[in-house]
BATIVEX-715336 format. One line per 5 residues: number of its first residue (from 1); their letters; for each residue x, y, z of C-alpha. Coordinates in steps of 0.2 Angstrom, whole numbers. Layout:
<atoms>
NUM> A> X,Y,Z  ...
</atoms>
This chain:
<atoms>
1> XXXXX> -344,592,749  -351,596,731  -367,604,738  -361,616,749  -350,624,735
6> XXXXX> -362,623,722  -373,633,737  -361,646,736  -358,650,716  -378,649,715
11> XXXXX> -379,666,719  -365,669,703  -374,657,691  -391,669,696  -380,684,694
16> XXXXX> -375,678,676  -392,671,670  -400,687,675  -388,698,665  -387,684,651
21> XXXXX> -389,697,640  -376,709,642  -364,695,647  -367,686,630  -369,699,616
26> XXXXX> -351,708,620  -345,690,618  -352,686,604  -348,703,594  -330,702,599
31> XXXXX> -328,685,590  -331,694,574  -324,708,576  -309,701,581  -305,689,567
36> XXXXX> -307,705,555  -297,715,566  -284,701,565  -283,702,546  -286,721,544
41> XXXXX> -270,724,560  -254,728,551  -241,713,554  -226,718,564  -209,711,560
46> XXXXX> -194,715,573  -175,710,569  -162,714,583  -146,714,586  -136,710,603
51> XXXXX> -119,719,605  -107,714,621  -97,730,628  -80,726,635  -63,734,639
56> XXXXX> -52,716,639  -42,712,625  -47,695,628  -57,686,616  -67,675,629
61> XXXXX> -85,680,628  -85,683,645  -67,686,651  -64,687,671  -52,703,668
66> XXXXX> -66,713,657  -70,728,663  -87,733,666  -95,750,658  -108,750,673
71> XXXXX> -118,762,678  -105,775,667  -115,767,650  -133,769,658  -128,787,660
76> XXXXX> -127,788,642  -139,776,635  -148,790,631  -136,804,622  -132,786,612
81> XXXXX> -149,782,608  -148,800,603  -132,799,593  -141,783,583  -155,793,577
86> XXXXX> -146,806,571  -146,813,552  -126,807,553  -130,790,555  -148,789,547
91> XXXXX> -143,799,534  -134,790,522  -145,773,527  -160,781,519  -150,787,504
96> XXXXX> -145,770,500  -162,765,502  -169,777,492  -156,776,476  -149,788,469
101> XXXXX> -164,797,459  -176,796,473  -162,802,486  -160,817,475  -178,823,481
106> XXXXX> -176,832,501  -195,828,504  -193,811,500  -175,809,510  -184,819,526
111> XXXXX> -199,806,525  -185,792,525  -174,800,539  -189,803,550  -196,783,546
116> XXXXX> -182,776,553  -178,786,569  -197,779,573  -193,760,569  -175,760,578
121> XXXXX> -174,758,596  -159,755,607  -157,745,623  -143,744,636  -148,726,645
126> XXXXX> -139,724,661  -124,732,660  -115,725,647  -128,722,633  -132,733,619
131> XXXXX> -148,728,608  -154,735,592  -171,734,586  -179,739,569  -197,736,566
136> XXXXX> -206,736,549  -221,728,541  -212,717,530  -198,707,536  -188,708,518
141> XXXXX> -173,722,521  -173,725,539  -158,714,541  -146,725,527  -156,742,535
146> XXXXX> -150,738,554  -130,730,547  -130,747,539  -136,758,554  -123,747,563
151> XXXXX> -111,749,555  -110,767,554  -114,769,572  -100,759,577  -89,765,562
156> XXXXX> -92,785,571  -87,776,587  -71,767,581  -63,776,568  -58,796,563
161> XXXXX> -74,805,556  -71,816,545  -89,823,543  -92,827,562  -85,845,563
166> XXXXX> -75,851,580  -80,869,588  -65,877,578  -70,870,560  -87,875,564
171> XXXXX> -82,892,568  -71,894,555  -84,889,542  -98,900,548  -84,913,547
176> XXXXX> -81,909,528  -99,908,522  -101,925,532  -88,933,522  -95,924,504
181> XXXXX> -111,932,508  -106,947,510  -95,948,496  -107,944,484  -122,957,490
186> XXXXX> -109,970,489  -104,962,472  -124,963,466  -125,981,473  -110,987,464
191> XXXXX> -116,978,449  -134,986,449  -125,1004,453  -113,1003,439  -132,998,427
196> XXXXX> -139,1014,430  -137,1029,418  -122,1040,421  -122,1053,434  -119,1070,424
201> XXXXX> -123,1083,440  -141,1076,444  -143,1092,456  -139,1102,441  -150,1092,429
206> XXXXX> -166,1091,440  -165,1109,444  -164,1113,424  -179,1101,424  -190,1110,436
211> XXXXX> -185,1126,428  -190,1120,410  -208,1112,419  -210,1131,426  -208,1138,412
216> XXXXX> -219,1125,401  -233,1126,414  -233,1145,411  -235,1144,392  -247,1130,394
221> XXXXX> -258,1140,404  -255,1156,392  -261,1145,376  -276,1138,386  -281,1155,390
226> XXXXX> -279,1160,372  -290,1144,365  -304,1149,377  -302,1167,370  -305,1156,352
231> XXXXX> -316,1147,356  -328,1161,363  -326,1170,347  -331,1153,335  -347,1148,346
236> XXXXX> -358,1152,333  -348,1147,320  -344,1130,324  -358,1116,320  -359,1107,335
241> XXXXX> -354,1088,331  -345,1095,315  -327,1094,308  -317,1110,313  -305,1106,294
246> XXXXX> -319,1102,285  -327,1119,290  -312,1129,289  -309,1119,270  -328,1124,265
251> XXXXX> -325,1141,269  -310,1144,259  -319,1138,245  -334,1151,248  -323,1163,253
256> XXXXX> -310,1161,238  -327,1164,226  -335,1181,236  -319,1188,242  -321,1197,256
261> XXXXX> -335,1198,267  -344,1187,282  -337,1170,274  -317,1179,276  -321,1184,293
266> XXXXX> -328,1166,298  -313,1158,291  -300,1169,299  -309,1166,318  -307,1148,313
271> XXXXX> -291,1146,310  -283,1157,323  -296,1146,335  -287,1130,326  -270,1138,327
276> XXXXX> -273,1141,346  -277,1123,349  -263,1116,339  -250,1128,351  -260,1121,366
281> XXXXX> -258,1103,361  -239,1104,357  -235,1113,373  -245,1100,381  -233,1085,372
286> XXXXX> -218,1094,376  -223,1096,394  -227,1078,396  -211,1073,388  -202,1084,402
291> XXXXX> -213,1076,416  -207,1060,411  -189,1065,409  -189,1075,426  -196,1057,434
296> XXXXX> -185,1046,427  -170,1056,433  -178,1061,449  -180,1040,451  -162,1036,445
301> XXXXX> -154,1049,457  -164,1041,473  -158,1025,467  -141,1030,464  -143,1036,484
306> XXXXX> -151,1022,490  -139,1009,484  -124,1019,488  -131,1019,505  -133,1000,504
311> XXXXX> -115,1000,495  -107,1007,513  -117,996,522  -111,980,515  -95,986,516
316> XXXXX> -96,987,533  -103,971,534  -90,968,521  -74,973,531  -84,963,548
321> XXXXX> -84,948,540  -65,948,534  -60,955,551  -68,940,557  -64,928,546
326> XXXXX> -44,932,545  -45,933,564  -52,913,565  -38,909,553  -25,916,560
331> XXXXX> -29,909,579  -35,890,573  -23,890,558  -16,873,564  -25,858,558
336> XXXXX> -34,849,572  -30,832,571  -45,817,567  -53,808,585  -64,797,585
341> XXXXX> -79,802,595  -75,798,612  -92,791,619  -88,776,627  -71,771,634
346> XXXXX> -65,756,622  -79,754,605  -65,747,597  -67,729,608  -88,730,606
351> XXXXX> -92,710,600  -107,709,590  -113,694,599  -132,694,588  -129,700,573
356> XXXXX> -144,707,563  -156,694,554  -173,695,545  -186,691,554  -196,674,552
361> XXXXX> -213,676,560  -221,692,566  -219,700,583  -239,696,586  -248,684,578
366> XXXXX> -268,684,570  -270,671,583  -266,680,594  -274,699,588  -290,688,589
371> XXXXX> -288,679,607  -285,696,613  -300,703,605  -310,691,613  -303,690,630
376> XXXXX> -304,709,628  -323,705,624  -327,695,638  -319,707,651  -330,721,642
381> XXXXX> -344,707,646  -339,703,665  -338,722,670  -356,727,661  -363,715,672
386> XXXXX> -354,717,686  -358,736,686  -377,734,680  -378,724,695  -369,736,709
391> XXXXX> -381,749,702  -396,738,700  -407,744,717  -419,730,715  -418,716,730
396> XXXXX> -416,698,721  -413,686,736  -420,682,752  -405,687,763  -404,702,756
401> XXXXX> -420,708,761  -415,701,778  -401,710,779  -410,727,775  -424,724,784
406> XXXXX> -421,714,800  -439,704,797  -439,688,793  -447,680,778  -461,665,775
411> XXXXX> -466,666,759  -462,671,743  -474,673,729  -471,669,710  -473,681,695
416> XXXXX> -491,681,690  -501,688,678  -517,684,689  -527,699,700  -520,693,718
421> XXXXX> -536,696,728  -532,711,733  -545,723,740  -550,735,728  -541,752,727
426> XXXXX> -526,744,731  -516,751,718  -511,736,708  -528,729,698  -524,717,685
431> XXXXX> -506,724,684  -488,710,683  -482,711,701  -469,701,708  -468,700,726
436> XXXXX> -449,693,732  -452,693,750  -467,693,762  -465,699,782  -473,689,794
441> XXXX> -482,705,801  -491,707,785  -495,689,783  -502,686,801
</atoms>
């Protein structure tokens, strides 16, 4: 009974012993690898907590008369799942966690926020069964993080919140910072108007300004004319790289000793060539100085313009936002009363059946990180073999050639080394043949 089983996994033990290689090696590299893989894995610890929905007043676990939420609660499994992971409820779990100092930093808080909305999941089991899960890789404070996220997930059920806004109070609001805006840019504008210099009759002013540059621009050009004029008398009596008032002082000293004569008449050219210039450089100053007048004012009366154009636009904007804002006060002026929010149909009788706890052991094990790596390492190992031998188109067994063939087989020759006899020319010398199957046709 043995024999003819064995007869049919020898074909499998062959299978495996000629792919020894690939079936052994993944093996044997997985056992490594997955021992460091189990030390180097993050550890995972989970804490849950089961809540029981009910509408019965009873307090029997499971009271005959309690209402089921049914197919009502799966329908919004998901806006509570999404009610749980927002900043209302995350957000003042992560600033308890932070502390004071570090919840004052909004990087930090975001970072927080965001860490918890990817550790907390929310299950609805069956149809009655609410389970929270937080995961973390240490189990120390996942209990105190999930009574708090909890707590103020049912607290927002069950009782009056103050910090959710209704449509109206959200509307009124936005209507308020609107108007506070807009008072304080018209504030900032009339405050940077009343700043600049007072307005005498710019018109006037800039047209006295453009009259006086006129008129220096003429008598600029008259005393440039009149140096040239100069200075084409004094050519030859100017020592190029020499000091005009040194000059003119040698000569009065040359001509106060000959009196009159070339010396005098060399003086005289100097100075009127020096007087000339002198003229030239004050009506230059006194041009420059009304340039810088004339663009000063001609600045101040464009910004006067500009921001008493931006002055009636946010008045506009101004006078908008108060329309607004008066209109919102007047139609939502009576207080709309606190509700809780209205998700499900009785939070106030949800039974915590599981409260939270830390976790004791991890969600997976190193035992088992590294029986997975090795079972994970001998599946790699069975499918390399499997698939070297589906496309392996060498013919390994008898029937098989059979098969392919349709002749039968009476011998089969070993592996040698050895020439076979073969006639020479024959194409395979003194080469390693190995010969599975032999036809009758080529025997006989």
């Amino acid at each position: 009974m043995i024999r003819p089983i064995l007869a049919q996994l020898r074909p499998i033990f062959e299978i495996f012993w000629r792919r020894r290689r690939l079936l052994f090696i993944p093996i044997l590299l997985s056992i490594p690898l997955s021992i460091v893989g189990a030390f180097v894995a993050p550890t995972i610890y989970v804490s849950k907590a089961l809540l029981l929905l009910q509408e019965s007043a009873s307090d029997n676990f499971a009271p005959r008369e309690a209402i089921s939420y049914g197919d009502t609660t799966k329908d919004k499994i998901a806006g509570l799942q999404a009610f749980m992971k927002s900043e209302h409820i995350l957000l003042p779990v992560a600033q308890a966690r932070l502390g004071a100092r570090d919840s004052a930093n909004l990087r930090l808080l975001e970072i927080e926020v965001e860490a918890l909305r990817n550790r907390l999941t929310l299950e609805l089991i069956g149809n009655d069964f609410l389970q929270f899960q937080i995961r973390g890789g240490q189990p120390e404070g996942l209990r105190p993080t999930l009574e708090a996220v909890i707590s103020r997930f049912l607290g927002s059920l069950i009782a009056p919140e103050e910090t959710v806004l209704s449509a109206t109070q959200l509307v009124k609001d936005r209507s308020a910072k609107e108007l506070e805006v807009a008072e304080r840019q018209l504030s900032e504008a009339q405050r940077r108007l009343s700043q600049l210099p007072t307005d005498p009759g710019n018109g006037r002013a800039l047209g006295q300004f453009k009259e006086q540059l006129a008129a220096k621009t003429a008598e600029l050009d008259a005393a440039r004319d009149a140096v040239n004029r100069a200075r084409a008398e004094v050519t030859e009596d100017i020592r190029e790289g020499g000091d005009l008032d040194r000059q003119i002082e040698a000569l009065k000293a040359v001509a106060a000793e000959s009196g009159a004569g070339p010396a005098r008449d060399r003086l005289d050219r100097l100075i009127r060539f020096q007087e000339a210039v002198q003229r030239h450089d004050r009506i230059q100053r006194d041009l420059d100085e009304i340039s810088r007048a004339y663009t000063a004012l001609e600045r101040a009366t464009n910004d006067r313009t500009e921001l008493r154009e931006t002055i009636a636009r946010l008045q506009q904007q101004h006078d908008e936002a108060r329309r607004l804002h008066d209109t919102y006060a007047l139609r939502f002026s009576a207080p709309t009363p606190l509700r809780s929010l209205n998700v499900l149909k009785a939070p106030e009788r949800i039974r915590v059946v599981d409260p939270p706890k830390d976790p004791v052991a991890p969600v997976i094990t190193r035992r088992q990180i590294a029986t997975a790596g090795i079972f994970a390492g001998l599946l790699l190992a069975l499918a390399l073999v499997v698939a070297t031998e589906l496309l392996d188109p060498h013919v390994w067994r008898i029937g098989e050639f059979t098969s392919i063939t349709g002749l039968p087989v009476i011998a089969q020759l070993p592996v040698t080394d050895e020439p076979l006899g073969l006639p020479d020319g024959a194409g395979i010398g003194n080469q390693r043949a190995r010969v599975e199957a032999f036809p009758q046709h080529v025997a006989s």
